[in-house]
N, C-alpha and C positions, 0 to 999 in steps of 0.2 A: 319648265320645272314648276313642281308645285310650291305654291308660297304660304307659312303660316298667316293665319287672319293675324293683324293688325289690332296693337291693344294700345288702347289711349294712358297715355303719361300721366301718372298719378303724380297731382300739385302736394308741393311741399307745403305743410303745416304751419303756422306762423308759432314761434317758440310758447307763446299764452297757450294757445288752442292744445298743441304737442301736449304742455304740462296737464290742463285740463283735461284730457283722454286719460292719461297714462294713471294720472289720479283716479278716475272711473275705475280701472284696473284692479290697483292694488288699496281701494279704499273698504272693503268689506273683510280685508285682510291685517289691516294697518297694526291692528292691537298684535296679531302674532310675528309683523313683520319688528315692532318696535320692540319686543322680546327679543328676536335675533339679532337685533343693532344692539342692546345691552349687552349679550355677551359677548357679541363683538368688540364693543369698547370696552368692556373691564378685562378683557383679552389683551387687546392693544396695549390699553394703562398700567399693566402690571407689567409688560416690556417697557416701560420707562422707568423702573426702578430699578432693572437691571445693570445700566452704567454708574449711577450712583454705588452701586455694591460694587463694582467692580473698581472703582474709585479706592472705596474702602481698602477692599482689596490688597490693590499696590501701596499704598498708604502702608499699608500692613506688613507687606515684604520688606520693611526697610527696618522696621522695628523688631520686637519680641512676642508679638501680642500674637497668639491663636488665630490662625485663618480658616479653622475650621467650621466655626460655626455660619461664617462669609460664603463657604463654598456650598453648604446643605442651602441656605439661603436662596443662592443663585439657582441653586436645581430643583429647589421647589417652584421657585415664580416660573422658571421655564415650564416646569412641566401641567404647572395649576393655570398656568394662560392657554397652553397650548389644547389642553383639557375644555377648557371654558369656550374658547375658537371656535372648535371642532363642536361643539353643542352648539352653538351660534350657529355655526356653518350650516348645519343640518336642518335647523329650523329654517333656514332661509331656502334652503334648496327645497323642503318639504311646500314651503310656501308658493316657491316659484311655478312646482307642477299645478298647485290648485289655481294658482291665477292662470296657468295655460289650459286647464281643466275650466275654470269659469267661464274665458274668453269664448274657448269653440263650443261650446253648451250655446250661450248668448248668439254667437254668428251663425250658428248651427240652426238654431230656432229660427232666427231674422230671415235667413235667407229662404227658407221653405215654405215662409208668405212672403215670397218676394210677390208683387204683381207681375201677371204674366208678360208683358209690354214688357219692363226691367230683365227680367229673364231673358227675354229674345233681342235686348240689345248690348249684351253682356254674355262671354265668351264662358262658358260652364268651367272648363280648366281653369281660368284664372279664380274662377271663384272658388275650386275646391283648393287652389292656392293658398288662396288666402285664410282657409281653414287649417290647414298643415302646416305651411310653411311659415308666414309672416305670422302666427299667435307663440312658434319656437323661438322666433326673437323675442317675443314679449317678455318670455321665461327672463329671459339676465335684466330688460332694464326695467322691470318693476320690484327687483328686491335687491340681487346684487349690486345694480348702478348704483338705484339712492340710497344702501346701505353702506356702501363701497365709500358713495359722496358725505354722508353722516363721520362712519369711523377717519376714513382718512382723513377727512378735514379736521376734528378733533385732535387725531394722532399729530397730523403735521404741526396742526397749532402748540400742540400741550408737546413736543420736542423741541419747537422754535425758542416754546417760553424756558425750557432746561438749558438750550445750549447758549442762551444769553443768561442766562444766570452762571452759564461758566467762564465765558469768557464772550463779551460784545462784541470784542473786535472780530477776533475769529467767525462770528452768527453773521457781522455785516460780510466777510469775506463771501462766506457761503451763500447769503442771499443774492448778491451782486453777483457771482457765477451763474445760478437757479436761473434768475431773473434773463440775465441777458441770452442765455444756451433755451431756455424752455419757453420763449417768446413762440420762437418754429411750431410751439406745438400748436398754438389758439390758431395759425395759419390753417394748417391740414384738418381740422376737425370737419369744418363745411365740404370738404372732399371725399371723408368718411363716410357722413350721409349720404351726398351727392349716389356715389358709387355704388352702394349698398342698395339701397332703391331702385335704381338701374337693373342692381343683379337680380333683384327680388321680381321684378315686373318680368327680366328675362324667365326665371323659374317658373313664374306664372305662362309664360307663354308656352314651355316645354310640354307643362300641363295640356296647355287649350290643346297643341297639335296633338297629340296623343289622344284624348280626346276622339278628336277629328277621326283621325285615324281607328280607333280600337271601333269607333261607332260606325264606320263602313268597312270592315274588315275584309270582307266576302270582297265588296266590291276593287280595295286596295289588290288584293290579289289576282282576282279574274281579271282586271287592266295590268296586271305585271309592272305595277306600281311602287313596288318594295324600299326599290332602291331611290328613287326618286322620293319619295315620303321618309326615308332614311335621311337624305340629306337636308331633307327642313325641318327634321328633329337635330337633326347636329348642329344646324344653324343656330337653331335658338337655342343650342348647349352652349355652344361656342361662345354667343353672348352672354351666355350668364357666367361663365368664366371668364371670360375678360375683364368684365365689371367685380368679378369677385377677389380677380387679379389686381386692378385696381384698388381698391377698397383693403386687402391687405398690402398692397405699397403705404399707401399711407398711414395705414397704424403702425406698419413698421419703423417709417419717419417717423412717427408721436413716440414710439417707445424709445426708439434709436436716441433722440433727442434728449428724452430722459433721463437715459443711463450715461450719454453723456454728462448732464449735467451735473450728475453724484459724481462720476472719477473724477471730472476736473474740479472740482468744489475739493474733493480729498487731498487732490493733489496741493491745491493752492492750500488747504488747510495744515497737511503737513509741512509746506515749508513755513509759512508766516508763523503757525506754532510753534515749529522746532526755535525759529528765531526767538521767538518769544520767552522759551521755556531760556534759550540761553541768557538774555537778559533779566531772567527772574522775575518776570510782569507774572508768569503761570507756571505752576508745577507741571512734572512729567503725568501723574496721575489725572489731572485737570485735562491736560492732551489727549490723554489716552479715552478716557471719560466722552469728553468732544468727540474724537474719530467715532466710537463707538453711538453716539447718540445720530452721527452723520450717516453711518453704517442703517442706524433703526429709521432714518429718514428717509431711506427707500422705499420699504413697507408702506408708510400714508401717502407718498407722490406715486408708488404704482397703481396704490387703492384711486386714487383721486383722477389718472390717467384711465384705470380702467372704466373707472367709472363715466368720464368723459366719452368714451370712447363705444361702450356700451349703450349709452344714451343715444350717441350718431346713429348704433347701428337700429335701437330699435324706433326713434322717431319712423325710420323712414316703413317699420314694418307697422306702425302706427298710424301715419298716412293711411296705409292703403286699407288697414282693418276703421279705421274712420270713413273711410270714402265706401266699402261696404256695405257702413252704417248707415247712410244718407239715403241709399237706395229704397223705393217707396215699397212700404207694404202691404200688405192689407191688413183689414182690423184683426187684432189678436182674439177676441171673440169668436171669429172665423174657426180656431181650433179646442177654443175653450171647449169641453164637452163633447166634440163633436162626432169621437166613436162612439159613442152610449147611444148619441141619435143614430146614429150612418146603421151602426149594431144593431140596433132596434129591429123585431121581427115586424113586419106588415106597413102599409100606409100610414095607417094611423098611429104609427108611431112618429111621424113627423107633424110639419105643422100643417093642418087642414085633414080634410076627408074627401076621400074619392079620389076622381082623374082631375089633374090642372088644367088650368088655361090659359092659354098663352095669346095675348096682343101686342103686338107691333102698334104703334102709332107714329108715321113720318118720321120715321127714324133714318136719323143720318149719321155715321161714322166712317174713323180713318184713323190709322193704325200709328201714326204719328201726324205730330204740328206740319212737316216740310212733305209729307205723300199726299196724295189724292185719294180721292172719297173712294169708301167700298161701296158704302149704300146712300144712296140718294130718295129719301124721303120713302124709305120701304115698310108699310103695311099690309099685316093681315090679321085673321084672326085663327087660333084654332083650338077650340073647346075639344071636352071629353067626355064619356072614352070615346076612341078612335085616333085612326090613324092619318096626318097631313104628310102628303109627299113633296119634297122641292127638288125642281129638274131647273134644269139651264143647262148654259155652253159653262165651260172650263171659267173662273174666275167670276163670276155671275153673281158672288155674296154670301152663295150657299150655307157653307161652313160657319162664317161668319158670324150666319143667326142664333148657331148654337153657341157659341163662345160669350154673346151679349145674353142670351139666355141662363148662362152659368155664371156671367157676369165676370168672366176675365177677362175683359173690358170693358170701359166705360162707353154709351152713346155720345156722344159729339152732338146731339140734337133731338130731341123728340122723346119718345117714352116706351120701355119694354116693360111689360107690364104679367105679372105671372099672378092666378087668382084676381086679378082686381087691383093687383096694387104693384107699383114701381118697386124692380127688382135692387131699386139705391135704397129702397125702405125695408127692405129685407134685412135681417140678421144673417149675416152669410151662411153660417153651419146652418141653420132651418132652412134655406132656400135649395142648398146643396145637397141634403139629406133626402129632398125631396125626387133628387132628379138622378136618374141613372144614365153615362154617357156611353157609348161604344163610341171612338177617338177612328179616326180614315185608319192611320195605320194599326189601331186596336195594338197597343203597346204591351208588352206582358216584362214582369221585372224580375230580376231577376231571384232567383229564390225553387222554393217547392212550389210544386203545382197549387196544391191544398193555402200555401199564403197568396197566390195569385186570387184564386177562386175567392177567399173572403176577407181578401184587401178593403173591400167596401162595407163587407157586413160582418166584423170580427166575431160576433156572435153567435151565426147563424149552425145553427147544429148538421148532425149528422145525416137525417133523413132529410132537409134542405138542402145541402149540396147532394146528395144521390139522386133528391128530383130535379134538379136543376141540371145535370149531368145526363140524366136520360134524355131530357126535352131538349137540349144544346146539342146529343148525338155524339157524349165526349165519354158515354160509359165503355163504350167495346177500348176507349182508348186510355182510358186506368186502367181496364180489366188487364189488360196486355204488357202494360208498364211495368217492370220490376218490383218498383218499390210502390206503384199505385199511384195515392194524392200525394206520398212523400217523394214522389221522384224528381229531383232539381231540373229546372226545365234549361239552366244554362244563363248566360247573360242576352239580359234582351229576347228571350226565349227562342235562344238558336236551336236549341232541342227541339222545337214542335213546326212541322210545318206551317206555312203561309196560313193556311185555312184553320191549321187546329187553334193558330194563335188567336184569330178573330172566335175562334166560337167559347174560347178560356174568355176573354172580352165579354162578349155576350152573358155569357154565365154568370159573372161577375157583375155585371148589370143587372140582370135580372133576379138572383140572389139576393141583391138590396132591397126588391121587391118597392121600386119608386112609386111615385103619382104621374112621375112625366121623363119618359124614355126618349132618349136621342141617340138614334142611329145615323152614324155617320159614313154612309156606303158599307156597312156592317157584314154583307153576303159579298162582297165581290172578290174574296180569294175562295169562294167553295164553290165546290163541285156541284152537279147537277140537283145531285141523291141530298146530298145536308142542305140545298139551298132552298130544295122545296120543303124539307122538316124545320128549317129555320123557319120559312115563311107561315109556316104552320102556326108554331109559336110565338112568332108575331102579330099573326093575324086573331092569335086568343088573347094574348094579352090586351092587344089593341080596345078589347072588348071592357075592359076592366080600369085600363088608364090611358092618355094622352101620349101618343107615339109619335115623334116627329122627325123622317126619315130623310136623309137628303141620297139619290137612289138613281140609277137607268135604269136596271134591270126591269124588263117589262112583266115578271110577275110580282113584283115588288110594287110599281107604279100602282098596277091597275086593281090591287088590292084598297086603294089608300082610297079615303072617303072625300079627302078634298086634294089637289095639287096645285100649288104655288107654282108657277112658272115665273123663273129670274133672269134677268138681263140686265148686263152693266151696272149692277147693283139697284134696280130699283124691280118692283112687280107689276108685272105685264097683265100676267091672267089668272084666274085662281076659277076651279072648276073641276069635273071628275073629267075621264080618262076621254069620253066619246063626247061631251061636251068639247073640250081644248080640241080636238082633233078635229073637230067640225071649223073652233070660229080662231083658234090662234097661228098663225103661220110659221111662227118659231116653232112652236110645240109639236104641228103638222112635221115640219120638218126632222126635227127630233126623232118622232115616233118613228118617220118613213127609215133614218138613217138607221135606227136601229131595232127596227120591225115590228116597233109599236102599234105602227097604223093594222099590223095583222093581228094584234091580238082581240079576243070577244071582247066585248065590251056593252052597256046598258045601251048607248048609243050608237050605231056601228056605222055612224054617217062619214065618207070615205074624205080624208085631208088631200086639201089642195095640193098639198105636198108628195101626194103620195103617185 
């Protein structure tokens, strides 16, 4: 059976750090969240005049006096708090969206410079988890919690201080209950988090498989896989229900605990008062005044329970949106501007003039501290215009070159050098602007055709993409399309064949109109017929800027002005096609396997291999 990937245990926060995030939150908010805590407490505070009225009150029944102006009284504070609450209430909730509105903005941005390395060691689901889900906890404990923890604590206090002004004895009765019943609760709070975390990472994992799953669709099916992929999505449902199951046991304890505490505080209060009142230490009014203020002491231990309790649950979604955080970026420069450039029409809209060039010097990398080397001391050089082709066996480094050229990774040693100068010296948007990629699998996203096409060059007009469309060989297949450039190509562009999605690639490259083009096995899902009109268009551009192709196909090869031959990540031979085929034995071998040695060539001197 298939198993979800495996996602590492996000560490608990130390309570400073917790507070300092959460602060980050809701600090560009504070002044409107401090408005919502005012009406909250003159909310609250105007139910503490309510038992003193009521005091009045019965006082009143016993005599002659008018109890009507006691009752308008009563029913204005209710209804002028309950007024004031509810506008409180609103502003905090209004607030709560923009702090989850600010958050995913902030993580939203971070994570799309994430560096590529961080990306490919981190499960995409969880990260879009962590977008969704964990910034909806943030909603309660950056305005609810610590307004919750503001009013109720207030409330509790400024009740304690009324029901000792009516009677002490009765205040110690009820603290002495509070106390010893609502100990239970400081227990369960660390279980709260505990839990909640738990379930949170499970949610993130539901994500990753799905994921997993939606992004080999085709293939889950043609393996009749359904059910099997079924049950490692319910696994990790399962999980997050347990933990969530959890996580509500224990808040049920906290509240359970709570509500204990008020009945039996009542209870003990109504007896020792009744006693009281018989003895004449305290009136019935005084009693009744107490119960009622016992009564409104629910309302700030809820607030103050909720609050606690809110706080568990979002620390732990705070962890994870901090652990987010930590992950490396790249410089934000990287996107400052950098459609105006990418948009720009021609070369010279970037930084430099003409074709790049590109040197390798003993360059060494490795794609983590704990793997082994890709390349081992790999130099070349290849000026412009024209075209460099690089062949090897399977894992050779190939790829690799273009990645350190685009600079979504760093060298481990030595120096890639584009124009003359180290690609670490580069301002990223200028070095990136400069260079157009076509990617092995030539990815296409999901959307219209017409946003695929000028994903790179948002600017580029109407007769640009038309010629860019004839020369890719992609006009007969707008012409045809329903809706044209607006036709959605689907997710992942399950609508366009193999070959149309490499040549939407290509277009899109080429529409940027770079200094230094990277084709990455670019022709090898087309056909005969588009492979030699691609070659076409490579072999012109070639003419104009720096192409640097990583290729078998032997009309592709034998087009290129220079060819890199790689192995084991370092460079064996660099030479044209009838050159290597004369003096390298790998390359001989190469060509013979796949009938390179027959093609014409300036050299036509026969590989040992052959």
């Amino acid at each position: 059976m298939s198993t979800a990937p495996s996602a590492e245990k996000t560490p608990k926060l130390p309570a400073v750090e917790t507070w300092r995030a959460l602060y980050r939150h809701f600090r560009p908010h504070r002044w409107v969240i401090a408005l919502g805590a005012v009406f909250a407490l003159i909310g609250t505070l105007s139910g503490l005049v309510q038992p003193i009225a009521a005091k009045v009150l019965v006082d009143r029944l016993g005599t002659d006096e008018s109890i009507t102006g006691i009752l308008v009284m009563l029913v204005l504070l209710v209804l002028v708090g309950t007024a004031i609450q509810s506008v409180g209430a609103y502003i905090l909730e209004r607030t709560a969206e923009s702090v989850v509105l600010a958050a995913r903005r902030t993580l939203i941005g971070r994570l799309l410079r994430l560096r590529l390395p961080e990306v490919e060691r981190t499960q995409p689901g969880d990260l879009m988890s962590r977008i969704t889900s964990d910034t909806t906890l943030l909603r309660a404990v950056t305005t609810q919690s610590i307004v919750s923890a503001a009013t109720g604590g207030v409330g509790f206090l400024a009740t304690i201080v009324m029901m000792g002004l009516m009677d002490p004895v009765l205040l110690g009765v009820t603290l002495g209950v509070i106390v010893l019943i609502g100990g239970s609760f400081a227990l369960v709070m660390p279980k709260i988090s505990q839990a909640t975390q738990r379930a949170q990472e499970a949610v993130g994992e539901i994500s990753t498989v799905l994921e997993r799953v939606f992004g080999a669709f085709r293939t889950v099916k043609a393996s009749g896989a359904e059910e099997r992929e079924t049950a490692v999505v319910e696994k990790a449902a399962q999980e997050a229900w347990r933990h969530g199951v959890r996580s509500a046991k224990w808040q049920a304890v906290a509240w359970t605990s709570t509500g204990l505490a008020i009945q039996v505080s009542f209870l003990a209060v109504l007896g020792i008062g009744g006693a009281r009142v018989s003895s004449g230490a305290i009136s019935v009014s005084t009693l009744v005044a107490f119960l009622l203020y016992l009564f409104y002491l629910i309302e700030p231990i809820s607030e103050l329970v909720e609050a606690a309790t809110q706080y568990q649950v979002g620390s732990a979604a705070i962890a994870r949106l901090a652990e987010a955080e930590k992950l490396e970026t790249e410089p934000e420069e990287t996107h400052a501007g950098r459609e105006t450039k990418a948009g720009a029409r021609g070369p010279a809209a970037a930084t430099g003039q003409g074709p790049a060039s590109v040197v390798f010097e003993d360059v060494a990398f490795r794609y983590r501290d704990d793997l082994p080397y890709v390349h081992h001391g790999v130099s070349f050089e290849a000026s412009g215009p024209g075209m460099t082709a690089f062949v090897g066996p399977s894992g050779a480094g190939k790829t690799t070159v273009f990645g350190l050229v685009e600079r979504f990774y760093e060298a481990s040693g030595g120096r890639v050098l584009v124009d003359g100068k180290d690609v670490r010296d580069w301002p990223l948007a200028e070095l990136r602007a400069s260079i157009g990629y076509v990617e092995q699998d030539a990815p296409v996203l999901a959307g219209t055709l017409r946003e695929n096409l000028v994903f790179a060059a948002p600017q580029a007009g109407e007769e640009d993409i038309r010629d860019v469309l004839v020369r890719t060989k992609l006009d007969a297949l707008v012409d045809r399309l329903p809706d044209g450039l607006e036709t959605v190509v689907g997710h992942r562009g399950s609508k366009l064949s193999g070959g149309e999605r490499q040549r939407v690639a290509i277009a899109r490259a080429l529409l940027r109109r770079p200094r230094l083009l990277l084709l990455d096995e670019a022709t090898s899902q087309l056909d005969a017929v588009n492979e030699m009109a691609l070659r076409d268009v490579v072999a012109e551009v070639s003419r104009e800027v720096t192409v640097l192709v990583v290729a078998h196909r032997l009309s592709t090869v034998t087009l290129a002005d220079r060819i890199v031959v790689m192995d084991g990540g370092k460079v064996r031979a660099v030479g044209t096609h009838g050159e290597l085929v004369a003096s390298d034995p790998l390359y001989g071998e190469l060509a013979a396997t796949q009938f390179l040695a027959s093609a014409p060539s300036l050299d036509a001197s026969p590989s040992p291999a052959s």
